[in-house]
Structures are given as C-alpha cells and as structure tokens.
C-alpha positions as CSV (number, residue, x, y, z in Angstrom):
1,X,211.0,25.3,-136.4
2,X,208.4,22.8,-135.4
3,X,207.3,19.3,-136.7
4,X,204.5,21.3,-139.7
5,X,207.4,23.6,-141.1
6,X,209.7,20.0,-141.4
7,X,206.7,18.3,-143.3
8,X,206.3,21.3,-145.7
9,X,209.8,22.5,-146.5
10,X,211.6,21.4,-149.4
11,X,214.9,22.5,-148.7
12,X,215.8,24.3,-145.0
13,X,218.9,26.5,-145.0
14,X,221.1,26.7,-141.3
15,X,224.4,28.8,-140.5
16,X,226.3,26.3,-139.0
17,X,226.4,22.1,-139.1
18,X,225.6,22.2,-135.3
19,X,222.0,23.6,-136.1
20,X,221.9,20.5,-138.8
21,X,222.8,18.4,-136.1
22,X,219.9,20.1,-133.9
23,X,217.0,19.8,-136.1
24,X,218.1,15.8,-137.4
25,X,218.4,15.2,-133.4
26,X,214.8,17.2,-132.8
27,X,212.8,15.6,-135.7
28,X,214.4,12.4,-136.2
29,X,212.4,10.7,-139.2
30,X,210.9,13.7,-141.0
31,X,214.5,15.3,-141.3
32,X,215.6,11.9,-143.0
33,X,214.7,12.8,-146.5
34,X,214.8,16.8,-145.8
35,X,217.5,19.2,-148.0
36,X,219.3,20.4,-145.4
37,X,222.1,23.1,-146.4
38,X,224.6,24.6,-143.9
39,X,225.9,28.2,-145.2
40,X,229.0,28.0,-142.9
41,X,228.1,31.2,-141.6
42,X,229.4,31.9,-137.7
43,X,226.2,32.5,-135.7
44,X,227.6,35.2,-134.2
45,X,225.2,37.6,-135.3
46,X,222.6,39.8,-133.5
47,X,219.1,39.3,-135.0
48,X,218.4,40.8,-138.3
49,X,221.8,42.4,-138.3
50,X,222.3,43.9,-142.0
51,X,225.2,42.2,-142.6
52,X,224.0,38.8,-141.7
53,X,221.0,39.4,-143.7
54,X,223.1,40.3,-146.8
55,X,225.1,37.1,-146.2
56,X,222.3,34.9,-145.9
57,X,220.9,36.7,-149.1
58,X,224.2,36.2,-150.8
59,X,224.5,32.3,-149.8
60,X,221.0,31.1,-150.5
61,X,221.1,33.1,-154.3
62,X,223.9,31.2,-154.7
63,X,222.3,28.0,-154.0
64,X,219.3,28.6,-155.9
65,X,221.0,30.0,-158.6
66,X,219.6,33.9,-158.2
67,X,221.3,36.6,-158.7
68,X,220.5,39.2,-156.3
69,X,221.1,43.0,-157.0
C-alpha cells in the first residue's frame, strides 16, 4: 500500500484489525474518510494459499453483495 493506492481506493479490505490499525497509523489523514473493512481472517496464511484465496473471495462477495460460483 502506498499513499496513491489510499487516495484512489474506495473501500480497502484487510484480514485482521491490527492491519487497520497499520495503515490509519501509516497514512494518518487520507485513511480518515477511507472504507476500511477487516475480514477477521487469521493472517496465518502463506501467500496465495488456495484456501485463503477462497476465503478472501468468499468475504469480500459477501460484502459486496456477489455471489461467487
């Protein structure tokens, strides 16, 4: 994440409230008005792992109201 993906996101989805707590503490103002959502998943993943990656899929669906097959 840097300071040009903050400015342009509308809504930024993390697994846990300690990466919340990360990017409010690293971008200070331009997180203030951000849609921050924490999926409560465990970041105890490997990257890309397949069952993360259906996870994430599953949580952010849900948020945007998809329905994923």
């Amino acid at each position: 994440m840097n300071a040009k993906m903050m400015q342009w996101a509308d809504v930024i989805f993390v697994m846990e409230q300690k990466h919340k707590n990360r990017l409010k503490a690293q971008f200070g103002h331009l997180s203030t008005y951000k849609d921050i959502q924490v999926l409560d998943i465990a970041d105890e993943y490997q990257y890309m792992d397949n069952e993360l990656v259906s996870i994430i899929k599953q949580s952010v669906g849900s948020y945007l109201g998809l329905t994923l097959a």
